[in-house]
C-alpha positions in Angstrom: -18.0 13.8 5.0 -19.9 11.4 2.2 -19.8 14.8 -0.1 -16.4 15.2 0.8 -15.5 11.9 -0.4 -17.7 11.2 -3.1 -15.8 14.3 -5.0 -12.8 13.1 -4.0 -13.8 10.1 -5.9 -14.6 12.3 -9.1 -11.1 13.9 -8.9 -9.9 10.7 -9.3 -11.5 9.4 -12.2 -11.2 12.6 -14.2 -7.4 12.3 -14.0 -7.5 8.4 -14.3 -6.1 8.6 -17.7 -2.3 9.0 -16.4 -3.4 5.7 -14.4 -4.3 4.0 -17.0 -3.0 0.1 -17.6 -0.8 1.3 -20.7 0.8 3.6 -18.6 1.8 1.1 -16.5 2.7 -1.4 -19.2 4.5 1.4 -21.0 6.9 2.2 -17.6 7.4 -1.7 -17.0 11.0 -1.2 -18.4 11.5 2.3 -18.3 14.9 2.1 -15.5 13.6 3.9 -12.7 12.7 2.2 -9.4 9.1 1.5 -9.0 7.3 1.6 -5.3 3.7 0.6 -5.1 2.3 2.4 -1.6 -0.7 1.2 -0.2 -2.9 1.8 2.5 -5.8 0.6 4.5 -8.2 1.4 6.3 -6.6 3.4 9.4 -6.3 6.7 11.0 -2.7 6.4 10.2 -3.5 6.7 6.0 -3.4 10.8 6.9 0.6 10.0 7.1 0.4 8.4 3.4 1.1 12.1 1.8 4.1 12.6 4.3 5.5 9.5 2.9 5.2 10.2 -0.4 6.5 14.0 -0.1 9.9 12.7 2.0 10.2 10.4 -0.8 9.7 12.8 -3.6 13.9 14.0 -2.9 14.7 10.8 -5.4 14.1 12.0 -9.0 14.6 8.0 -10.3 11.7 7.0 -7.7 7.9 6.3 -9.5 5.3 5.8 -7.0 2.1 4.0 -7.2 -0.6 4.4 -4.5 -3.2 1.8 -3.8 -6.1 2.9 -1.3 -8.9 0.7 -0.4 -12.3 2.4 0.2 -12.0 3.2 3.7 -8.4 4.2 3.4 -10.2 6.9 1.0 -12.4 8.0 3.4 -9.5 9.3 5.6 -8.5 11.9 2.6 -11.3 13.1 1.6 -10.2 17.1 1.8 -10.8 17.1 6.1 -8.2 19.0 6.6 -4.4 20.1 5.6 -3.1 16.7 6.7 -5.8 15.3 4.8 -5.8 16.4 1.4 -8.2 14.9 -1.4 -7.0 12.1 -3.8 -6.4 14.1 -6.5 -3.9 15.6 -4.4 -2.3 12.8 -4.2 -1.9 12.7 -8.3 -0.2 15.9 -8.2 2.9 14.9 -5.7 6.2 14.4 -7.2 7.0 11.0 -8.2 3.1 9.8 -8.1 2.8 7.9 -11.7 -1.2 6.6 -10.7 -3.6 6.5 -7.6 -6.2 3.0 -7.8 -8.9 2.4 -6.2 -11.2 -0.3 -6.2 -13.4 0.9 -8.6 -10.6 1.2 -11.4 -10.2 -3.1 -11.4 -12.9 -3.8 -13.8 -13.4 -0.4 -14.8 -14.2 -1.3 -18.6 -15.7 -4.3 -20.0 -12.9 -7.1 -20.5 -11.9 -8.6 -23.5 -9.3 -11.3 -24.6 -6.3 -9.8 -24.9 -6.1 -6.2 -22.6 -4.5 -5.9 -19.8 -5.5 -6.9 -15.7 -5.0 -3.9 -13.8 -3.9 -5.8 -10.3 -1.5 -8.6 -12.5 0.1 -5.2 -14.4 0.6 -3.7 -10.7 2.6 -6.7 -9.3 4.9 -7.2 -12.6 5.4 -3.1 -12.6 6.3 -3.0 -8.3 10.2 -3.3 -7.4 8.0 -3.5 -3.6 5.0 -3.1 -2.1 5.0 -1.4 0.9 1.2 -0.9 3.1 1.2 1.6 5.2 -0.9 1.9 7.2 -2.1 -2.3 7.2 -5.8 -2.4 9.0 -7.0 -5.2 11.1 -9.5 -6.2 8.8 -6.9 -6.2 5.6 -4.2 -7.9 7.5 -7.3 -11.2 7.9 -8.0 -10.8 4.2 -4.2 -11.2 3.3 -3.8 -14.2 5.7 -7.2 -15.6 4.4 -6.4 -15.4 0.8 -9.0 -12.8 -0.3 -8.9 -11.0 -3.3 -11.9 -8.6 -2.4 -10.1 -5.4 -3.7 -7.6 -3.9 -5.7 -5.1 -3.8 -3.4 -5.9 -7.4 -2.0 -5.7 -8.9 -5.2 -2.4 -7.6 -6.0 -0.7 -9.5 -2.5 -3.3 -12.9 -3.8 -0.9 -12.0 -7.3 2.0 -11.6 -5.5 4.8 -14.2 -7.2 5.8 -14.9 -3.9 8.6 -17.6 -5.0 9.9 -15.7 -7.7 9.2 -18.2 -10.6 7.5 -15.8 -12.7 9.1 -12.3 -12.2 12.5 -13.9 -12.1 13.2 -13.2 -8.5 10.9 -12.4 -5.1 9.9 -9.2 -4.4 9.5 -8.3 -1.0 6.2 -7.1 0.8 6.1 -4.8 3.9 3.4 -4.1 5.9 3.1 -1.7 9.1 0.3 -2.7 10.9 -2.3 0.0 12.7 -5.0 -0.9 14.7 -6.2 -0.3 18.4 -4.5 -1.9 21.7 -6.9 -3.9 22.1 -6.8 -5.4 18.5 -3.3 -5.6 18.1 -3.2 -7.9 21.2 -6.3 -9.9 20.1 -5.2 -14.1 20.0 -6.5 -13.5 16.1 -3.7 -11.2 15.0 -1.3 -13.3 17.0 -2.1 -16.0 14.5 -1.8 -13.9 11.5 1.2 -12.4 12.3 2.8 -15.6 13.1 1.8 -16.3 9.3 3.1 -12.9 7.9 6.3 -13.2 10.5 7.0 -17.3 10.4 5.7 -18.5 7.9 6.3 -15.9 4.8 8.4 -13.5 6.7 11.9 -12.6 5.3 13.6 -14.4 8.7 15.4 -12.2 11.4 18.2 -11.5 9.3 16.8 -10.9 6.6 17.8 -13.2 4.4 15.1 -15.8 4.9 13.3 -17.4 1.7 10.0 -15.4 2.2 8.9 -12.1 1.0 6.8 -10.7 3.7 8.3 -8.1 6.5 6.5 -6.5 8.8 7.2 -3.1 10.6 6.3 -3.8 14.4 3.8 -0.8 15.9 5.1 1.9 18.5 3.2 2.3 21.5 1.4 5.4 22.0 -1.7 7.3 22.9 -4.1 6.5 20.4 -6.6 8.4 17.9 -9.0 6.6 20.1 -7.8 7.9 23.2 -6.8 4.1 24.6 -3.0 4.4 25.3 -1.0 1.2 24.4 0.6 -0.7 21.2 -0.9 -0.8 18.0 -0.1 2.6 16.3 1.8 2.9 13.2 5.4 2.7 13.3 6.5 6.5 12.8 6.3 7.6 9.6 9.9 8.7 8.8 10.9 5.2 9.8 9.0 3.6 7.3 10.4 6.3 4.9 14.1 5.2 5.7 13.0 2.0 5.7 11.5 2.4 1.9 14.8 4.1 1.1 17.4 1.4 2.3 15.6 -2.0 0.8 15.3 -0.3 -2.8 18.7 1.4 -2.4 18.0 4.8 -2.6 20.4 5.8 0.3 
């Protein structure tokens, strides 16, 4: 398994070129629609390349994938449904895959580039799928731990610097048993209430969040707290950035 994901990490950094900053400050106004996916550490990261190959039917779509380190664990060349990262590179409509390990990747100087601020002016939205119990209290606490966790921090969540807001959704995954823990109450009432998008929609924040089904578990518990299904997240995807 470490093996498996340690050369899945190679892959990724021998084609890190066509992820490069300049790439993405080359495409910043190139007029296609730009989707930065992102996932966490959950089972429910094996649906990531499902996502991206329903989505691949809309030539004008660039995609961006964010994984943290455990979300990389969970494609790490397992099995069919979990292919290596630099599959992932090779999927229609994938432009870059970042880990953490590409923030910082080269000595900084005045002047170049920052990897996570280039991400949030180049995403139309950011969409994390699957959202992990442990990434759900960073976002809520303000952390900026990762790549993917500094891009929400970056997020210009009133619109005053990327001219209008951009939404965040998040579908969170986690066990029963977390899912219905008085912590995750708390933060969802943050994520819902008090950045959420409103009931209809048209509320003043950016954050919306994709409810879990209720299932039987990877675990084997049976209960809320799974993903919602990955085709809904698609069409979901598809109707806020009007590709339907």
């Amino acid at each position: 398994m470490l093996q498996a994901v340690s050369s899945a990490h190679d892959d990724h950094h021998i084609r890190s070129n066509s992820s490069s900053i300049a790439s993405i400050t080359r495409s910043l106004h190139d007029s296609r629609t730009h989707l930065l996916l992102a996932s966490s550490g959950s089972v429910a990261t094996i649906k990531l390349p499902l996502i991206i190959q329903a989505l691949s039917s809309h030539p004008n779509l660039s995609i961006r994938v964010l994984l943290t380190p455990s979300a990389s664990r969970f494609l790490a060349g397992q099995s069919a449904e979990q292919p290596t990262i630099s599959t992932l590179h090779r999927m229609s409509n994938v432009d870059g895959v970042y880990i953490d390990e590409d923030e910082w990747k080269e000595p900084w100087k005045r002047g170049n580039a920052i990897l996570h601020i280039e991400l949030r002016r180049w995403a139309d939205l950011l969409v994390i799928a699957p959202l992990s119990a442990n990434t759900m209290a960073k976002i809520v606490g303000g952390m900026a731990d990762g790549i993917l966790t500094s891009v929400v921090r970056a997020w210009d969540a009133r619109g005053e610097l990327d001219s209008d807001t951009k939404r965040i959704i998040v579908a969170p995954a986690m066990n029963t048993a977390m899912w219905r823990h008085p912590v995750t109450a708390k933060q969802i009432r943050v994520l819902d209430e008090e950045w959420g998008i409103g009931k209809n929609g048209k509320g003043e924040g950016w954050f919306e969040v994709l409810r879990p089904q209720q299932k039987t578990l990877a675990c084997g518990d049976v209960g809320d707290g799974a993903m919602m299904e990955w085709k809904e997240i698609v069409s979901v995807i598809e109707e806020r950035l009007g590709l339907t």
